[in-house]
C-alpha positions, 0 to 999 in steps of 0.5 A: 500500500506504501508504495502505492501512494509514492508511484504513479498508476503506471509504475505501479502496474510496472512493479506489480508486472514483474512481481507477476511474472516473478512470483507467480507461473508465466501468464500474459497479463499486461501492464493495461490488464493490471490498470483495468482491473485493480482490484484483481492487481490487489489481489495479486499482490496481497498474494505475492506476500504468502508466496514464493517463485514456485508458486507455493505457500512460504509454510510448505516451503519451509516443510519441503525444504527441511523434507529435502534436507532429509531427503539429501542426508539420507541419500548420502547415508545410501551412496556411501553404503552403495559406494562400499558395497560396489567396491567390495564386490569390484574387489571380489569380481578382480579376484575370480579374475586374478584366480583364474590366471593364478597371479594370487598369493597366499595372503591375497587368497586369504584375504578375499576368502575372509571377506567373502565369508564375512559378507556372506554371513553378514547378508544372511544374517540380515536376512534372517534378522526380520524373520523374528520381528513378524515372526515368521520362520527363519530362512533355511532353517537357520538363526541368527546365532547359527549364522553368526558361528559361521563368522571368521576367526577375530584375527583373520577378521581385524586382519582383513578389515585393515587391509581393506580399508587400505583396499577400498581407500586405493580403489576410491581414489583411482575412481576418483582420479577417473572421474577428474580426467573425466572433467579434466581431461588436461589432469591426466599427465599431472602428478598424484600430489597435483590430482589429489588437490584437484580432486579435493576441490573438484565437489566444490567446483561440480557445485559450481558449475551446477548452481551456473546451470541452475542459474542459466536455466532460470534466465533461459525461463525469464527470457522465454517469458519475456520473449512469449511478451515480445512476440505478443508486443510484436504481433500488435503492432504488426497488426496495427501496421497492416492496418495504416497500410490498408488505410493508406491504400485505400485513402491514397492510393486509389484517390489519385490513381485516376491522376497518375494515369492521366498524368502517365498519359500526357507524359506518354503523348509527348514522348510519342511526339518527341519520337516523331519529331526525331523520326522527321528530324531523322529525315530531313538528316537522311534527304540533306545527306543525299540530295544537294541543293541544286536537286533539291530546288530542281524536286522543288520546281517539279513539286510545285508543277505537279502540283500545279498539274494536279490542281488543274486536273482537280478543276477540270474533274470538278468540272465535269462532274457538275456537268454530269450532274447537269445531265443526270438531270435528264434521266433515262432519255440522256443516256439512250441520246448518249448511246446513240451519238456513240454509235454514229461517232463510231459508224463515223469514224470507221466510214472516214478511215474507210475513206482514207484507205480507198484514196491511197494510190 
């Protein structure tokens, strides 16, 4: 609430965002959903105070974490007994091996035997123990202080339990020098002084990098959430861009279309006229480089009499067909006179070249 009356409405739903999105699982509540609904932002916040990241309740926190811690002591208390336990039966498994090829010695033999023994009956011996406890009956037949009779001599055990420890402690650390050529694989050529260092350091350094990974993972999810947000901010926008764009289109583009196209029109006309002023230009280029002035006056002298000879004939065609106009005036009877006077021009004709014959000598 303090915060509330220091801030604007705007830094505060940019407050209660982040806390949204840090508090609570990834949702896509925005900064316009938070001012819009500010009882639900209350809400939200009131929440945020009895809540952690995971979005569980700080009392079941606090109950998971010591379960956890439970959970991580008693898998240590597993590990170092399993560990023990493969080690030992690594030991025995060299053993067969060493046994087959006859490279043990008296007290190699020894050694395995009794351990062997030890763990036999020891396995039995927890096996039989919880027949008591519901009592049902002992496995084989057996009891416990039967199975117990079977134990090796004292010596021979506190003997083998030393030795054993050496065992597994020269075990242990080629394991452990594997695993840090494993993670290091530059530690292979060192010392044993040097890899024992390394060795010692290297849970600090696997905590390391494990809490990097741990780290890296929780950005990698508050970037997925804030690129979920861009892309939706992305989405809008491009959205609204779609729509100035048909706007446009539609405000302005198609307005002075009709423009364009009678511009695009004039401005083809007079290309098409610069063509053909180039193309007469062309011409008078071509003519100029053939003829010479004299032809050209002497073409212009008979132009101008063809001309003249034309217009004449136009004259005289007009003419005549006004007097043929004249004469279509008079019908079908104008042209019967006409045939006839054909006729007798044509009877004429022949009867003076007749003439002209019978008078040659």
């Amino acid at each position: 609430m303090a915060s509330g009356d220091f801030c604007s409405p705007g830094e505060g739903a940019e407050i209660l965002q982040q806390v949204c999105v840090k508090q609570f699982p990834p949702c896509a509540l925005t900064e316009e959903d938070l001012i819009q609904n500010p009882n639900f932002s209350k809400l939200l916040l009131s929440l945020s105070q009895h809540m952690d990241e995971s979005g569980l309740s700080l009392t079941l926190v606090k109950e998971q974490a010591q379960a956890w811690n439970e959970v991580r002591l008693r898998k240590m208390a597993w590990l170092r007994y399993e560990i023990l336990q493969r080690i030992i039966q690594e030991l025995l498994v060299d053993y067969y091996v060493k046994a087959q090829d006859k490279n043990l010695t008296s007290e190699d033999k020894k050694f395995h035997e009794t351990l062997e023994q030890r763990l036999l009956v020891t396995e039995l011996a927890q096996l039989s123990g919880p027949s008591q406890e519901t009592e049902m009956p002992p496995l084989l037949g057996f009891e416990k202080a039967d199975l117990l009779e079977l134990m090796p001599p004292s010596q021979d055990f506190v003997w083998m339990r030393d030795r054993l420890r050496l065992e597994v402690e020269e075990q242990l650390k080629r394991k452990c020098f594997t695993l840090l050529c494993y993670h290091d694989p530059s530690s292979d050529t060192d010392g044993e002084t040097l890899k024992a260092a390394k060795v010692w350091k290297l849970p600090e350094v696997l905590v390391g990098e494990k809490q990097q990974c741990l780290e890296a993972r929780s950005q990698q999810k508050e970037q997925l959430v804030l690129l979920e947000k861009k892309r939706a901010t992305y989405s809008q926008a491009l959205l609204r861009c779609l729509t100035l764009l048909q706007r446009l289109l539609q405000e302005h583009r198609l307005k002075t279309q009709s423009e364009l196209d009678r511009i695009n029109a004039q401005y083809l006309e007079v290309k098409c006229s610069a063509m053909i002023l180039k193309m007469r230009m062309e011409e008078v280029k071509v003519l100029s480089d053939t003829y010479s002035a004299e032809k050209v006056e002497v073409h212009r002298l008979i132009r101008d009499r063809l001309e003249g000879a034309i217009r004449l004939q136009e004259q005289d065609m007009e003419k005549s067909r006004l007097v043929l106009k004249t004469y279509e005036v008079l019908g079908e009877d104008f042209e019967n006179l006409v045939k006839e006077y054909t006729q007798l021009k044509q009877a004429t004709e022949n009867k003076r070249w007749a003439l002209q014959e019978f008078s040659k000598p």
